[in-house]
DRENDRENNU-251720 format. One record per residue (C-alpha): chain; z, y, x. Coordinates in steps of 0.05 Angstrom, whole numbers, always signed. Layout:
(site A; (Z; Y; X)),
...
// end
This chain:
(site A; (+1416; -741; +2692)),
(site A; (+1492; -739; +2707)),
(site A; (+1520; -690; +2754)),
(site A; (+1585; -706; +2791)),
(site A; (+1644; -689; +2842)),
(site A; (+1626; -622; +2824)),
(site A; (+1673; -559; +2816)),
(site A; (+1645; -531; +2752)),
(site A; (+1653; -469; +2715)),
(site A; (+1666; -495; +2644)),
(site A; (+1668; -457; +2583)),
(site A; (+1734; -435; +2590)),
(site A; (+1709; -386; +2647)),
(site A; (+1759; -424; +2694)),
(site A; (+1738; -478; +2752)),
(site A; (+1746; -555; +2731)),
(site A; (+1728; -617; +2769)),
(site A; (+1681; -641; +2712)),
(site A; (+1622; -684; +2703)),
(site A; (+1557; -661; +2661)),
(site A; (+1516; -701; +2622)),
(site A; (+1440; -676; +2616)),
(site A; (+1392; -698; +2564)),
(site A; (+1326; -684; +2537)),
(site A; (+1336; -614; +2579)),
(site A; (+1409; -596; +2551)),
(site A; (+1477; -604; +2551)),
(site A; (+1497; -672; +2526)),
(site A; (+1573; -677; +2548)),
(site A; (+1613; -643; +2599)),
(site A; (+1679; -674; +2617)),
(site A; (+1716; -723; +2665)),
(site A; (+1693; -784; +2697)),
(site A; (+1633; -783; +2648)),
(site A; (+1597; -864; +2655)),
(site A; (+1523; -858; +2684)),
(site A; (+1502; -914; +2646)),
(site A; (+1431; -917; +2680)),
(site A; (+1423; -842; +2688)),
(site A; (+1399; -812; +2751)),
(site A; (+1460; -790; +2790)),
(site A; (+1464; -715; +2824)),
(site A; (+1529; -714; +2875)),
(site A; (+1540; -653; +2890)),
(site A; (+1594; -653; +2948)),
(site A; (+1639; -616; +2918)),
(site A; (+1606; -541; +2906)),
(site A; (+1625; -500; +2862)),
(site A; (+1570; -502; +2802)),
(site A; (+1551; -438; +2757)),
(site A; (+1518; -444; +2690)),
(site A; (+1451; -408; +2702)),
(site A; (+1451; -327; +2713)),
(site A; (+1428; -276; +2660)),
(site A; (+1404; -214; +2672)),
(site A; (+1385; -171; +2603)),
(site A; (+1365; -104; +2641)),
(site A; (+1318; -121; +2691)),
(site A; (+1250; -85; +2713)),
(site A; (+1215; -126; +2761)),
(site A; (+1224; -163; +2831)),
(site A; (+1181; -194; +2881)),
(site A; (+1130; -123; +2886)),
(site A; (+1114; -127; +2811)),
(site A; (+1138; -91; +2750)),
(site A; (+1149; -116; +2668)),
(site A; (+1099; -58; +2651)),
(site A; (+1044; -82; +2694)),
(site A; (+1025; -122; +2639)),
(site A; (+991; -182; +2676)),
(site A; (+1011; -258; +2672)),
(site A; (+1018; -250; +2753)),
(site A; (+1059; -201; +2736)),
(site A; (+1102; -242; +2699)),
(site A; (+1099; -308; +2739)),
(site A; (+1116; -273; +2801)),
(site A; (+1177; -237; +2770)),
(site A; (+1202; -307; +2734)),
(site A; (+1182; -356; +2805)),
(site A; (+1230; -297; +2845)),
(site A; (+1289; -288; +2802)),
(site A; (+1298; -374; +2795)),
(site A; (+1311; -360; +2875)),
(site A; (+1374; -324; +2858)),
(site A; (+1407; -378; +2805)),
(site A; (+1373; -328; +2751)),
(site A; (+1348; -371; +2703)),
(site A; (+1339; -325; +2641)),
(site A; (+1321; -255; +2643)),
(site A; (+1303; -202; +2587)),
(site A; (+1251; -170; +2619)),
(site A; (+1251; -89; +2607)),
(site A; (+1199; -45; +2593)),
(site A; (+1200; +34; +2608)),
(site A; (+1187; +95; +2563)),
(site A; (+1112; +88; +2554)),
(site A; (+1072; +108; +2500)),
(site A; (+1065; +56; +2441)),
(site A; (+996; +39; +2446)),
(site A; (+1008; +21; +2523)),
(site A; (+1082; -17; +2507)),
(site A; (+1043; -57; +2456)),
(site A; (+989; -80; +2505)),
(site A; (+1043; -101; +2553)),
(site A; (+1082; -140; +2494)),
(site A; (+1017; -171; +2473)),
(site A; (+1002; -191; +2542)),
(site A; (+1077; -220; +2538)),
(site A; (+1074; -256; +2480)),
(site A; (+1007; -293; +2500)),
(site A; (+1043; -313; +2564)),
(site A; (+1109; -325; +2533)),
(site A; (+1070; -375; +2487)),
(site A; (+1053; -432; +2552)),
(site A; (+1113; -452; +2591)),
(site A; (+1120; -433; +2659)),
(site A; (+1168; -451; +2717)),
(site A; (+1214; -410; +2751)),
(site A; (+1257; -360; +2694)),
(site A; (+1260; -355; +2631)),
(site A; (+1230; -292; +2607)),
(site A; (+1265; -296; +2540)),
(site A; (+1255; -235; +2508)),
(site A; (+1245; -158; +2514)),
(site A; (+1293; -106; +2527)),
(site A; (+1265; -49; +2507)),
(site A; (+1295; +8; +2544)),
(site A; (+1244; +70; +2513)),
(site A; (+1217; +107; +2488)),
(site A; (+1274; +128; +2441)),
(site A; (+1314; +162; +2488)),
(site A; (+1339; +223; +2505)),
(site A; (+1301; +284; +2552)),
(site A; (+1360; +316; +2587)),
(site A; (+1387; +252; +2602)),
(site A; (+1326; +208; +2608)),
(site A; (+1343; +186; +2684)),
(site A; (+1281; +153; +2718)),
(site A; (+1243; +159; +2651)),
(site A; (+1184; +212; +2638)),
(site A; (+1201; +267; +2592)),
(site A; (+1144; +269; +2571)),
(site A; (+1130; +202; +2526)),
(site A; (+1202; +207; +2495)),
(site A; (+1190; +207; +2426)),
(site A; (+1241; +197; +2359)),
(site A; (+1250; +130; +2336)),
(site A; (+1218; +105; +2292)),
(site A; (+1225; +32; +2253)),
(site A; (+1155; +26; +2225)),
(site A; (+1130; +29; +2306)),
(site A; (+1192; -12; +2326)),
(site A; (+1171; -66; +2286)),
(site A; (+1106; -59; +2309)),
(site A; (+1113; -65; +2376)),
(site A; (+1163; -130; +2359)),
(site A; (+1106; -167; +2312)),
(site A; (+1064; -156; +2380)),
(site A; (+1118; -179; +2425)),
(site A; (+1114; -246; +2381)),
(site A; (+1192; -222; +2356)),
(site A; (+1217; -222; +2421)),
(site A; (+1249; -153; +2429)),
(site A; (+1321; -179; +2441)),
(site A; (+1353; -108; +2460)),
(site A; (+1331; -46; +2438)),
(site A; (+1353; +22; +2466)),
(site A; (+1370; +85; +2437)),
(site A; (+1397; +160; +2437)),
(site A; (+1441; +169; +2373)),
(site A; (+1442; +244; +2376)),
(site A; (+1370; +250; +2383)),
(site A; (+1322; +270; +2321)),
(site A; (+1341; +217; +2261)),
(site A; (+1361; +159; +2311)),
(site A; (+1421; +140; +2279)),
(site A; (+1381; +117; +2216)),
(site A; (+1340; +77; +2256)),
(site A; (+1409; +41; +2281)),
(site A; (+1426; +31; +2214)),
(site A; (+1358; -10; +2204)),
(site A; (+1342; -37; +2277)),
(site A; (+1411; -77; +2280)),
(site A; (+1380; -128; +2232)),
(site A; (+1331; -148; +2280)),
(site A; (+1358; -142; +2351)),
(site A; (+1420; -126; +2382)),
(site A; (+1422; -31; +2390)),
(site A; (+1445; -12; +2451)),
(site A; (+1470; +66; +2457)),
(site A; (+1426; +90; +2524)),
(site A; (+1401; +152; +2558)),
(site A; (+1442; +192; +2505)),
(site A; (+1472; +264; +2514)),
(site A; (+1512; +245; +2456)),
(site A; (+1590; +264; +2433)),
(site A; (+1641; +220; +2441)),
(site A; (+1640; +226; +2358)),
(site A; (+1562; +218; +2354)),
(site A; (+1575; +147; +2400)),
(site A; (+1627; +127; +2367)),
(site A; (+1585; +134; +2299)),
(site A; (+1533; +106; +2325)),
(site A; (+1584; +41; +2344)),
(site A; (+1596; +45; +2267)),
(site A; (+1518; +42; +2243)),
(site A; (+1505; -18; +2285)),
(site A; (+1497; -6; +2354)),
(site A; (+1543; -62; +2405)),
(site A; (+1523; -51; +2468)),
(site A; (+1517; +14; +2520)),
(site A; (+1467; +15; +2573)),
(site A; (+1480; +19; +2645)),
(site A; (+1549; +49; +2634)),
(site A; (+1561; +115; +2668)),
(site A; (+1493; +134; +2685)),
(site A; (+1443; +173; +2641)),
(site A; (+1502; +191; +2590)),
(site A; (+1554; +240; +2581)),
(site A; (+1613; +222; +2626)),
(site A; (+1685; +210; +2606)),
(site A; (+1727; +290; +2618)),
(site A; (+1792; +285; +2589)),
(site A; (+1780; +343; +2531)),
(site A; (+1703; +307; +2523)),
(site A; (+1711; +238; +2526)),
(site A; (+1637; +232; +2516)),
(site A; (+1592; +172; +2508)),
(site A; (+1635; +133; +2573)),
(site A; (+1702; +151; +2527)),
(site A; (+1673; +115; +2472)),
(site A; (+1657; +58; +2501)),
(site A; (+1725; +50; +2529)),
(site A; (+1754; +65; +2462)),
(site A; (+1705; +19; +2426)),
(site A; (+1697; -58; +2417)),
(site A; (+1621; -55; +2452)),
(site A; (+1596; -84; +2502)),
(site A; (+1578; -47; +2568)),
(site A; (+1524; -57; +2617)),
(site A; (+1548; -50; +2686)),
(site A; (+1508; -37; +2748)),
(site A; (+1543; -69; +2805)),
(site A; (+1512; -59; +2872)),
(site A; (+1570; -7; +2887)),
(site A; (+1509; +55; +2884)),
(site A; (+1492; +65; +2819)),
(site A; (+1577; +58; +2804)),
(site A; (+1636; +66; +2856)),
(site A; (+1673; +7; +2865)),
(site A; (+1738; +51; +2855)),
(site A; (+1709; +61; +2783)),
(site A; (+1675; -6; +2768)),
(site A; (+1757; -35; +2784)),
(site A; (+1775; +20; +2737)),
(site A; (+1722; -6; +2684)),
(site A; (+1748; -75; +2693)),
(site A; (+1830; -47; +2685)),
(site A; (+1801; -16; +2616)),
(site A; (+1757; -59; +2587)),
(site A; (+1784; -131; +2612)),
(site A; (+1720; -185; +2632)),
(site A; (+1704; -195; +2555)),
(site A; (+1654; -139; +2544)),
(site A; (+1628; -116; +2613)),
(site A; (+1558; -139; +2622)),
(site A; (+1534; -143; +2695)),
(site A; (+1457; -126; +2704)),
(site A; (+1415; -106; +2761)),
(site A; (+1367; -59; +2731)),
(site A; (+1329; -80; +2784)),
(site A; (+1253; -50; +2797)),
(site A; (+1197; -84; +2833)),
(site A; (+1216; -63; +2898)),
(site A; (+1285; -114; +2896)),
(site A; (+1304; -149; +2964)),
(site A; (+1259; -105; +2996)),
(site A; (+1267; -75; +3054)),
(site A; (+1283; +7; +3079)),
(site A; (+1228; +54; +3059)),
(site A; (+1192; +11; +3012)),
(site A; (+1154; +55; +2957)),
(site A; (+1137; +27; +2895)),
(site A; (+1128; +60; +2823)),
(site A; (+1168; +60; +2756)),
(site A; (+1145; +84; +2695)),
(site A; (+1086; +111; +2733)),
(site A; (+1134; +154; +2780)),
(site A; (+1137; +140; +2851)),
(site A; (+1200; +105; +2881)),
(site A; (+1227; +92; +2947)),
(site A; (+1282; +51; +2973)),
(site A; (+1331; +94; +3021)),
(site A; (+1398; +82; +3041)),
(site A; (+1404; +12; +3001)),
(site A; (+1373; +44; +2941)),
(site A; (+1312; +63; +2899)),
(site A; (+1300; +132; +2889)),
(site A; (+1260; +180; +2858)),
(site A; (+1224; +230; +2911)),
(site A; (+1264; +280; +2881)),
(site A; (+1328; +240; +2905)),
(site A; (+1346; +217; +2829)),
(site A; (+1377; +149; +2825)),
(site A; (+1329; +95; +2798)),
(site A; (+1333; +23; +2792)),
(site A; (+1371; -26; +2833)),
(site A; (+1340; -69; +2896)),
(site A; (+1394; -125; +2879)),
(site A; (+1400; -183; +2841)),
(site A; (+1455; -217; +2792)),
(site A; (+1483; -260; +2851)),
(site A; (+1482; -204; +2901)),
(site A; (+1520; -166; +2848)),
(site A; (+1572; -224; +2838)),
(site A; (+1584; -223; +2908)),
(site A; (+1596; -151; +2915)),
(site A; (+1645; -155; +2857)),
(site A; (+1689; -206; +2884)),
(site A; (+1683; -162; +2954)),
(site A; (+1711; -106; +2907)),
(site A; (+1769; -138; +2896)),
(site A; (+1743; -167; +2824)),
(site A; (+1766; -245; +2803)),
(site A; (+1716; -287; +2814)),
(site A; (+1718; -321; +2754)),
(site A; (+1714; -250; +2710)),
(site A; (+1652; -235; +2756)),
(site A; (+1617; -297; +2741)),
(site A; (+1635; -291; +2655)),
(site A; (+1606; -218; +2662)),
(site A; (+1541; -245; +2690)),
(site A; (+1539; -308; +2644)),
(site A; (+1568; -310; +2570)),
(site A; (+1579; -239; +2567)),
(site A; (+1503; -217; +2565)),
(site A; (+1484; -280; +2530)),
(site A; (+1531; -257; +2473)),
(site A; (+1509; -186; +2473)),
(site A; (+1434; -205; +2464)),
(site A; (+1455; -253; +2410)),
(site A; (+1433; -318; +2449)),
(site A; (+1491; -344; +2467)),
(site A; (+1474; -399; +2428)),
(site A; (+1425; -415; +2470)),
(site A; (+1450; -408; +2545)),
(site A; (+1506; -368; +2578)),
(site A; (+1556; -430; +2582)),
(site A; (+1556; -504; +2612)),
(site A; (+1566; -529; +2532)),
(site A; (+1538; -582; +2494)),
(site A; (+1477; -570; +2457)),
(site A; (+1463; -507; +2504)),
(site A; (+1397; -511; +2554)),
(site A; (+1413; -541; +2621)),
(site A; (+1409; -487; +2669)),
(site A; (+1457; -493; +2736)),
(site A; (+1471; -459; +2791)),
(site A; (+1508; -507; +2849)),
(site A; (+1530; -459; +2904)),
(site A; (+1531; -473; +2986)),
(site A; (+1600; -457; +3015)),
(site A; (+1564; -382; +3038)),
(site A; (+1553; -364; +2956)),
(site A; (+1475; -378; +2969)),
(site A; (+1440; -422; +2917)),
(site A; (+1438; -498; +2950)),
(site A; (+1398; -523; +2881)),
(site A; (+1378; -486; +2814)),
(site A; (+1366; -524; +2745)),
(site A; (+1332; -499; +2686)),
(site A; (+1323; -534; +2622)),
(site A; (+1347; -597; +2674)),
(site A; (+1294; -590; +2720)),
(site A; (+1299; -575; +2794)),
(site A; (+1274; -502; +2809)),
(site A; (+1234; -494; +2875)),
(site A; (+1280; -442; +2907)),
// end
């Protein structure tokens, strides 16, 4: 299958007028005025063409949850993100209590096993249970418990070793040991943490390389406490970055983007089951009930939750933010592929990578979606 006369973004994070080459379901060359020699050819009119969207922090979509547990679960979740141009997701669980997160991973991993259209559900980001209480967000206090790598490991031998993220509070209990030994198996990301900006930036040092939804459930940046915010400015991590302009001002996500440049800000929706839905839509997280008000989700209590966007919705509220384009696009592409240690894999239209597209309409809406080099129905 060759694709031409489209406006591509290559692997240089610019636009090119390139041609791509797929084969066998990947990359097989990317470049100018590529011969078809007897392979199916795609003209695509000149739109602008995306390598496929990643989202690494994502809860559900399309009324169901990750933690539900249920292949319709999972199908639904995977058959409504493709509609976006989101063709790999880490799927995130919620602080549960082992014995129920290791049904839900085994219930993963049996479905994970068969392929399936729509997304790919690549692997688990574990968001709890090793957080911490007094900053534990949308998360019940009450499962939070201290990490521990015999259970981690655990819980990834039932996920099939799929756990591609896992989250943690340095300062709590002996968490920082369990950096120390987690960061050979999956990428650490510092999360829900009442930390120091010392106890962050040692926790940087044991292992950890990524900070989860920057700004929220953590110790904010004051300029005589530059907390767990100051350190990930002052650090070489990545950052997860909510972007639908609630969960983070656009004055500060600008800001973010000023300190940080496009080369470790990682967009994600943190989207829960109620995404795209409409006003007054109530749903549950974590077992706690949630309603969307005001272009949010909510807790009853009126605490934040998880988003009601996706990672295209979020591009285009960047760029309306007055953020490039093109760093919009890397921040929702490469960057989290790197920071879950599969850029390898996807995150980039390069050779050898698998074929997942997104080929834009004029109006930033998806006009076709590729995964793998197959048409998505969208």
């Amino acid at each position: 299958m060759l694709f031409k006369n489209g406006l591509v973004f290559t692997e240089n994070c610019v636009f090119e007028p390139v041609d791509i080459l797929v084969k066998d379901g990947r990359f097989a060359a990317v470049g100018k005025d590529l011969p078809a020699d007897g392979e199916e050819v795609i003209d695509l009119g000149g739109k602008k063409v995306l390598p496929g969207l990643i989202d690494v922090h994502t809860h559900g979509c399309g009324m169901h949850d990750f933690c539900d547990g249920t292949p319709e679960a999972f199908q639904t979740m995977a058959d409504t993100y493709i509609k976006a141009g989101v063709t790999t997701v880490c799927p995130t669980s919620m602080t549960l209590p082992p014995e129920q997160l290791s049904k839900i991973y085994k219930a993963y991993a049996a479905w994970a096993d068969e392929e399936h259209p729509g997304a790919r559900l690549i692997g688990i980001n574990m968001e709890g249970p090793f957080i911490s209480v007094p900053k534990k967000g949308a998360h019940e206090a009450q499962y939070v418990i201290p990490a521990d790598i015999d259970t981690f490991r655990q819980l990834n031998a039932d996920s099939g070793n799929r756990i591609r993220l896992v989250d943690v509070a340095p300062e709590q209990f002996d968490n920082m040991e369990f950096i120390r030994q987690a960061k050979g198996i999956c990428a650490v990301s510092v999360a829900h943490t009442d930390g120091t900006y010392d106890q962050i930036m040692a926790a940087y040092e044991a292992g950890a390389t990524t900070t989860t939804h920057l700004f929220n459930a953590m110790t904010g940046l004051v300029h005589r406490e530059p907390g767990t915010v100051g350190a990930a400015f002052d650090s070489g991590a990545y950052a997860e970055l909510i972007c639908d302009g609630a969960h983070v001002h656009p004055a500060v996500i600008r800001t973010t983007f000023k300190v940080m440049g496009d080369d470790r800000v990682v967009v994600v929706s943190d989207s829960l089951m109620a995404a795209g839905m409409p006003e007054g839509t109530v749903c549950s997280l974590g077992g706690q009930e949630v309603v969307v008000k005001d272009g949010r989700a909510q807790l009853m209590n009126g605490t934040i939750a998880g988003s009601v966007v996706n990672i295209l919705e979020e591009i285009r509220r960047l760029i309306s933010f007055g953020i490039p384009e093109e760093s919009a696009i890397k921040c929702s592409t490469i960057n989290p592929a790197k920071a879950t240690r599969m850029d390898d894999l996807v995150g980039s239209i390069s050779v050898g990578k698998y074929a997942d597209l997104l080929v834009l309409n004029e109006d930033y809406t998806p006009a076709m979606v590729y995964r793998d080099g197959k048409p998505q129905r969208i």
